[in-house]
N, C-alpha and C positions, 0 to 999 in steps of 0.2 A: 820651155814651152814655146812651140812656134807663135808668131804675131799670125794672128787668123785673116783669111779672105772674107772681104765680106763683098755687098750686094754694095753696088752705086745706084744713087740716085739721079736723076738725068741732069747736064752738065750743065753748069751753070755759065752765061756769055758773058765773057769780060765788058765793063763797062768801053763804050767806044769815046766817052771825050774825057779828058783830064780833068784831075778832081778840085782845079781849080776854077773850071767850067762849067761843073755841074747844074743842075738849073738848082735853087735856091725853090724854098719852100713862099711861096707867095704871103704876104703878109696876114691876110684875113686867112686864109688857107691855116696857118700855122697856129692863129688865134683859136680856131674852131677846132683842132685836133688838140690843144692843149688844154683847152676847157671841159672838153670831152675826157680827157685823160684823168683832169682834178676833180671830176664824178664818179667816175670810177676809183680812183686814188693810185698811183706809181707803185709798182711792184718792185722795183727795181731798186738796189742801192745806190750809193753816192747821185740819186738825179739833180736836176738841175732847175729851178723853175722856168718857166716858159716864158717869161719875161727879159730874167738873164740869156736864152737860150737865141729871142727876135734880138736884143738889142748886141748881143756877138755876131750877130748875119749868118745865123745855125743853117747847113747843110744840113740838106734832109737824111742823108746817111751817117753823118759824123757825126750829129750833136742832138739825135731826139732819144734820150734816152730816157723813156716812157713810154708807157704801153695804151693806145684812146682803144680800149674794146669797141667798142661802137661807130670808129670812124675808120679802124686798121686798114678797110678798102682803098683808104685815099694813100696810102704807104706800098700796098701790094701793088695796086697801079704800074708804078712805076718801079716795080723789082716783081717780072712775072716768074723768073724761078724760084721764087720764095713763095709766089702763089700759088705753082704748081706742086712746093715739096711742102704746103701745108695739108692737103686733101690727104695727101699721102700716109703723113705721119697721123693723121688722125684715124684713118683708116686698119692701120699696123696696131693701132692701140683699142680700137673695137673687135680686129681678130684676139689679142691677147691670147697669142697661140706659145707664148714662151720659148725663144729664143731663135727663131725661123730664120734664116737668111736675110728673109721680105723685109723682117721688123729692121735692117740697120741699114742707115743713108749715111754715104760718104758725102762728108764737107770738102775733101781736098777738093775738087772743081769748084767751088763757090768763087769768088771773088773773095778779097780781101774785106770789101766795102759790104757785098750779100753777105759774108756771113758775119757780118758787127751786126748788122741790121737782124738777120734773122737771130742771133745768139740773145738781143735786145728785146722780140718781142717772143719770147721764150719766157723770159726773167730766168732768176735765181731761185733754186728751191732749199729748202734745209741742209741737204745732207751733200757733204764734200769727200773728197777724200785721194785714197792712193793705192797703188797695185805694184809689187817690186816685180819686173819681170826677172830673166836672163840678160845677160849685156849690160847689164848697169840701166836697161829702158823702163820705165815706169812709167805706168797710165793714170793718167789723171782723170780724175771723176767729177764731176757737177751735175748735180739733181736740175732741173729745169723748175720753172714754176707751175709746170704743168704733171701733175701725178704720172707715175710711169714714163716719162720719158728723161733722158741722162742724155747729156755728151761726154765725151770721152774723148780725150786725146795720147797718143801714144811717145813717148818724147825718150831723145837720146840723151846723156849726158851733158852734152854738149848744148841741149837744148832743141835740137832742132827737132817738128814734129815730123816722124813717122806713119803716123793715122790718126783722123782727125773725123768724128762719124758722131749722130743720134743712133741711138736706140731706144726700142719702146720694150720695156717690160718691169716685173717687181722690180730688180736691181740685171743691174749691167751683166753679162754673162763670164765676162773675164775675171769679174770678182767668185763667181762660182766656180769657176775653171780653175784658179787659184787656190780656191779653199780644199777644192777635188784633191789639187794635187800633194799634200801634203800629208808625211807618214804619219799611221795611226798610234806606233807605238810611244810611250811612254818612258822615258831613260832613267833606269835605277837610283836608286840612293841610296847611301851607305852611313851616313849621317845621325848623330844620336837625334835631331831632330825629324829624322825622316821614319826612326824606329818607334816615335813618340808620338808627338802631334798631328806630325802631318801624315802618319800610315796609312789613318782609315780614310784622310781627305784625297791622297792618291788613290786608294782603292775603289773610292766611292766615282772618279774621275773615270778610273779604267772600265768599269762597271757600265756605268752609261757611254762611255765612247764604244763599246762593245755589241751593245742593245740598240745603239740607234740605226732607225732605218731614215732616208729622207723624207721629208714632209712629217715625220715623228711631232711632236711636240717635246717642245726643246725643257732640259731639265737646269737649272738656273742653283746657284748656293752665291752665300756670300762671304767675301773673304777678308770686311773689314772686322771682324772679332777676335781674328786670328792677330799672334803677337807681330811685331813690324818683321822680325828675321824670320820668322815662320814665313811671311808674305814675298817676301824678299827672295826664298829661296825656294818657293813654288814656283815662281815666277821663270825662276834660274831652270827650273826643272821642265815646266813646260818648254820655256823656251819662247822663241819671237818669229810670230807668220812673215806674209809679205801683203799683205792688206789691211790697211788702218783707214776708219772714215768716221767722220765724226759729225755729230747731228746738232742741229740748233733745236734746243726746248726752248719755251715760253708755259712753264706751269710747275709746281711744287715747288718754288725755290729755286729750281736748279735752272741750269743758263745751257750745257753741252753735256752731249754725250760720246764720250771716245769707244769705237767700238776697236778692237784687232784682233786680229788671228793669232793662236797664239803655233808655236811648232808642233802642233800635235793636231793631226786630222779634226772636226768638227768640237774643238774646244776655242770659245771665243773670251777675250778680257773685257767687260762691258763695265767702263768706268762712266759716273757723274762729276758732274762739276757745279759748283754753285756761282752768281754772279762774280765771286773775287778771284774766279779761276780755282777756288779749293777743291779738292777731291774730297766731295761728301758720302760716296756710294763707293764699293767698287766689290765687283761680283764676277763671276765665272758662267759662260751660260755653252752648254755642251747640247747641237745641233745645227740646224741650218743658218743659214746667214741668220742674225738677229734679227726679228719680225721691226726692232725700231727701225733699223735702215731701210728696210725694203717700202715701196708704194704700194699702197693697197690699192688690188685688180678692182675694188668696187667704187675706187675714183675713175678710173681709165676711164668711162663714159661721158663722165663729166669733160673728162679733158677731151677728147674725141670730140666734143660738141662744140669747147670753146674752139679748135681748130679748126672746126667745119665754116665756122662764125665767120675766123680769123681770116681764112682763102677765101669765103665768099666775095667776091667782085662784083 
C-alpha cells in the first residue's frame, strides 16, 4: 500500500529565539490560566498542578500541560499558527464530508515546541492504536479529545516519522484502507475439529462475509462458549489483520476493548477486558470497522464549536 499524499496545512514559522529565552508565562498570567483550567478540570493525563508548574519557572510551551477552555486565547496569542490551524480543523469536522483531502493537515511544518503545544490542547481521547503497513512502517493512531478528529503518525522501523498529520472524520481512513485490502476468503480445514464444532461456525462466517455490503449493519457471535482449542484454532484459521486498536471503557465492569482485523476481509476480533486485564468477553463481529472505535458524526458539532471557542482570539 503506497503511504498517501495528503493536503498541508500552512506552514508553521519556526520559533525565532532559543528556547532557553523564551518569554516565560507572567506570574498572575499563569495563575489565571491555571485557575481557569481547575474549572473546567484537565483532560490530559500525567498533568501537573499549577503550583508545581510556577514554582519550576514553567515555559509556556513546555510545561502547561492542561487545557483553560475559557482562557485558550491567552496561549493561541502567542503561537498564531495554532490559531490559524484551529478554524481550520473545526471547520473539516462541520463539513464531515468523509475522507476529503480538505479533512487532513500535515504537522511536519509545525515546530517541535507548536506541535507539543497544539498536540496538548487537543488532549487524549479513548481509542489508540496501530496499522502494519508494507516496509515494516506502521501508523500510529491517537484519538484526540475532540470527537472525530485522530492524529496519526507514520513511522519507520527505525523510528523515525514518515508522516505526521490530524484528520477529522469517524476513524482515520488508513485504517479503512487497510481493512479494504484484505482477502475475503477463508482457508480450509481438514481437521476432525473443523468437521465437528467449528463447521457451521465457519459457514456461518463465510455466509455473512458474503452478504455484507458497507454501512450494512454488522453481524456480531461470541466465541467464549466455544472449547479453548476450538477457539484457538479459529483463530489459527482466520488468521491475524494488520490493525489493532484498543479502546478505553468506563462502564459494565470492563476497563478496554481490543479491537483487530483478523486476515480475512470485514471479519473483526472484538475482545473485553476487565479491570485485572482478564479477557471477560471475546467475540467475532463481521463488518465495517467496529461502531466502538469509530467517533460518532453527531459529536463533530460539538467539537467544531469547542475549536471555533479554542482559535477565537
Amino acid at each position: 500500500m503506497p503511504i498517501p499524499t495528503f493536503k498541508r496545512c500552512a506552514s508553521a514559522k519556526a520559533l525565532q529565539q532559543p528556547a532557553a529565552s523564551r518569554r516565560r508565562l507572567d506570574l498572575r498570567e499563569a495563575m489565571k490560566l491555571a485557575a481557569s483550567a481547575f474549572r473546567v478540570g484537565p483532560i490530559l493525563k500525567n498533568y501537573a498542578a499549577p503550583e508545581q508548574l510556577l514554582a519550576q519557572g514553567a515555559t509556556l510551551v513546555n510545561d502547561l500541560p492542561f487545557l483553560a477552555a475559557s482562557r485558550v486565547d491567552a496561549l493561541i496569542q502567542h503561537y498564531p499558527e495554532i490559531g490559524k490551524l484551529l478554524p481550520a480543523l473545526a471547520d473539516a469536522l462541520s463539513r464531515n464530508s468523509g475522507y476529503a483531502p480538505e479533512d487532513v493537515f500535515d504537522l511536519s511544518t509545525f515546530s517541535a515546541d507548536d506541535r507539543r503545544l497544539l498536540l496538548q490542547l487537543l488532549g487524549e481521547g479513548e481509542v489508540t492504536g496501530t496499522v502494519a503497513l508494507p516496509d515494516g512502517i506502521v501508523a500510529e493512531i491517537q484519538a484526540t479529545a475532540l470527537a472525530g478528529l485522530w492524529h496519526i503518525r507514520f513511522m519507520t522501523p527505525a523510528g523515525q516519522t514518515l508522516v505526521d498529520y490530524l484528520e477529522a472524520g469517524p476513524i482515520p481512513a488508513v485504517v479503512e484502507q487497510a481493512a479494504a485490502a484484505t482477502p475475503a476468503e477463508i482457508q480450509s480445514c481438514e481437521t476432525s475439529s473443523c468437521a465437528s464444532g467449528l463447521a457451521p461456525v465457519l459457514a456461518e462466517i463465510r455466509y455473512h462475509v458474503a452478504i455484507h455490503v458497507r454501512g450494512a449493519l454488522p453481524f456480531r457471535m461470541e466465541v467464549g462458549p466455544m472449547a479453548p482449542q476450538d477457539r484457538t484454532l479459529l483463530r489459527d484459521i482466520l488468521g491475524t489483520g494488520t490493525v489493532e486498536l484498543r479502546v478505553q471503557l468506563f462502564s459494565d465492569g470492563l476497563e478496554a476493548c481490543r479491537i483487530a482485523s483478523t486476515g480475512v476481509s470485514d471479519v473483526w476480533s472484538v475482545q473485553f477486558f476487565d479491570a485485572m486485564n482478564q479477557l471477560a468477553r471475546d467475540t467475532l463481529e463481521i463488518g465495517d470497522v467496529p461502531d466502538l472505535a469509530r467517533a460518532d458524526p453527531a459529536d463533530f458539532k460539538a467539537s467544531a464549536a469547542r475549536l471555533h471557542v479554542m482559535g477565537a482570539v
